[in-house]
C-alpha positions in Angstrom: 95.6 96.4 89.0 92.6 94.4 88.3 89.6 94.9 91.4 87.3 91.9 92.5 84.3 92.3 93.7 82.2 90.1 95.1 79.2 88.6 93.3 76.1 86.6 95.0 73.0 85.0 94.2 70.1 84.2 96.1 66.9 82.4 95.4 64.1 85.3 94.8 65.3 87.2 97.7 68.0 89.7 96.2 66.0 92.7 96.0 64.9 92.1 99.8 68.8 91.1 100.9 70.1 94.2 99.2 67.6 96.9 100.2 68.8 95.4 104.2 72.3 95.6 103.2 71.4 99.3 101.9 70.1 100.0 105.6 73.6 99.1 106.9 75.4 100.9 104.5 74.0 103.5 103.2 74.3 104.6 99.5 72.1 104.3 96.2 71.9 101.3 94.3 74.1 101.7 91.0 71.8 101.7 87.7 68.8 100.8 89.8 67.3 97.3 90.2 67.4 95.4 86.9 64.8 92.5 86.7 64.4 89.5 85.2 61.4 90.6 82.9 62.8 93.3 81.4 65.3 91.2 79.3 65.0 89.8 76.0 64.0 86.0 76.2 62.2 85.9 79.2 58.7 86.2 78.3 58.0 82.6 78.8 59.0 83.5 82.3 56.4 82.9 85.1 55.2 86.3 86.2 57.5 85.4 89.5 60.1 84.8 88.0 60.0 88.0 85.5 60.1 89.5 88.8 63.4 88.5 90.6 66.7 90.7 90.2 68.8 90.5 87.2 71.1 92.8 88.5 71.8 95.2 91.7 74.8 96.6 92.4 75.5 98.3 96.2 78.9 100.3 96.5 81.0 100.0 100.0 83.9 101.9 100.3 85.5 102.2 97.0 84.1 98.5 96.2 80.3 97.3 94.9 78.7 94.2 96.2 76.6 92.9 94.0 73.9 90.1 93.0 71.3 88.2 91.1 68.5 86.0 92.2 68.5 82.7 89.8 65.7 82.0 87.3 64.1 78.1 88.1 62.7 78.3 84.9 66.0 78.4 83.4 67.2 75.3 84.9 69.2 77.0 88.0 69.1 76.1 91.1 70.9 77.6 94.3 73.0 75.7 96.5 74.0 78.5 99.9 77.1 76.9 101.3 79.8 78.3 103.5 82.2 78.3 100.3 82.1 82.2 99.8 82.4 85.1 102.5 82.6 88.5 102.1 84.7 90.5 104.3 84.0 94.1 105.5 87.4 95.9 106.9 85.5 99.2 108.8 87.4 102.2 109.2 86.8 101.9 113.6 86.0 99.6 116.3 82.6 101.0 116.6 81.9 101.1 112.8 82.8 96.8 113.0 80.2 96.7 115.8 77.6 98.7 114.2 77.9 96.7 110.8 78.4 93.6 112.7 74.8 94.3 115.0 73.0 95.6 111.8 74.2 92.3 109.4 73.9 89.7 111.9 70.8 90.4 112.7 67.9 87.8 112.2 71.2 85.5 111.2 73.4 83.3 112.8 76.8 84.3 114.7 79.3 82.1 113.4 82.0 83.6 115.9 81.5 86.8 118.3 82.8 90.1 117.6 85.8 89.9 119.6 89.5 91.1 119.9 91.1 87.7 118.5 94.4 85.9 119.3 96.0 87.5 116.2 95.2 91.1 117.0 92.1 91.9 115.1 88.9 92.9 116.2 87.1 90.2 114.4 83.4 88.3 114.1 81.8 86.3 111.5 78.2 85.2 110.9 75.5 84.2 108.2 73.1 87.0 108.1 69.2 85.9 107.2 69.4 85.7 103.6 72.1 82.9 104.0 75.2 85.5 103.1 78.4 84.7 105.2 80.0 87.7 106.6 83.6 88.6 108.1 84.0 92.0 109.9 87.6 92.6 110.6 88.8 95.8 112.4 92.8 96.4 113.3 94.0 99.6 113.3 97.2 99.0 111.3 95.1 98.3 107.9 93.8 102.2 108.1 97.6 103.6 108.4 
């Protein structure tokens, strides 16, 4: 079966977003940090721009989140909406709470971390970076 993972962008701040993210998580950043400058075509590129992320790759779990920042000189432009989420399943309650303190941090809580109606252990939030998060604990997912 095919795996998704997701895939975001930010607006020069990726390297910055992702080395927090590595200071929930944990783990080495796959291939490195790949910037902008480094690939071919870009040498028109401001020395700003030459400096954002092409690519960086964190891995959770079994799964890799991963990002770019967009290039203005390119004609991009970043929109941060509440279209895109990405949802963290921990393997305890007090795994949920410790990602949930660490993420939401500096953001804004969206909805507490809190045993829910439908029998999760669930909280959402946008963290500083404008990333919208979804921790979801239930015991029964683990089994």
């Amino acid at each position: 079966m095919a795996k998704l993972n997701p895939y975001l962008n930010f607006d020069g701040t990726a390297e910055e977003a992702f080395t927090f993210y590595q200071s929930v998580f944990g783990g080495d950043f796959v291939g490195g940090i790949h910037k902008m400058g480094n690939a071919p075509g870009t040498e028109n590129l401001s020395e700003e721009e030459k400096n954002r992320v092409m690519h960086i790759a964190l891995p959770i779990g079994g799964d890799l989140l991963m990002a770019s920042d967009i290039v203005p000189g390119f004609g991009q432009t970043l929109t941060v909406g509440n279209n895109n989420y990405v949802s963290v399943f921990p393997d305890s309650r007090e795994e949920a709470e410790r990602i949930f303190k660490g993420l939401s941090e500096g953001g804004n809580v969206e909805m507490p971390l809190e045993d829910q109606f439908w029998g999760d252990y669930f909280g959402s939030f946008q963290d500083k970076y404008g990333t919208h998060w979804m921790v979801n604990y239930n015991e029964e997912y683990g089994k």
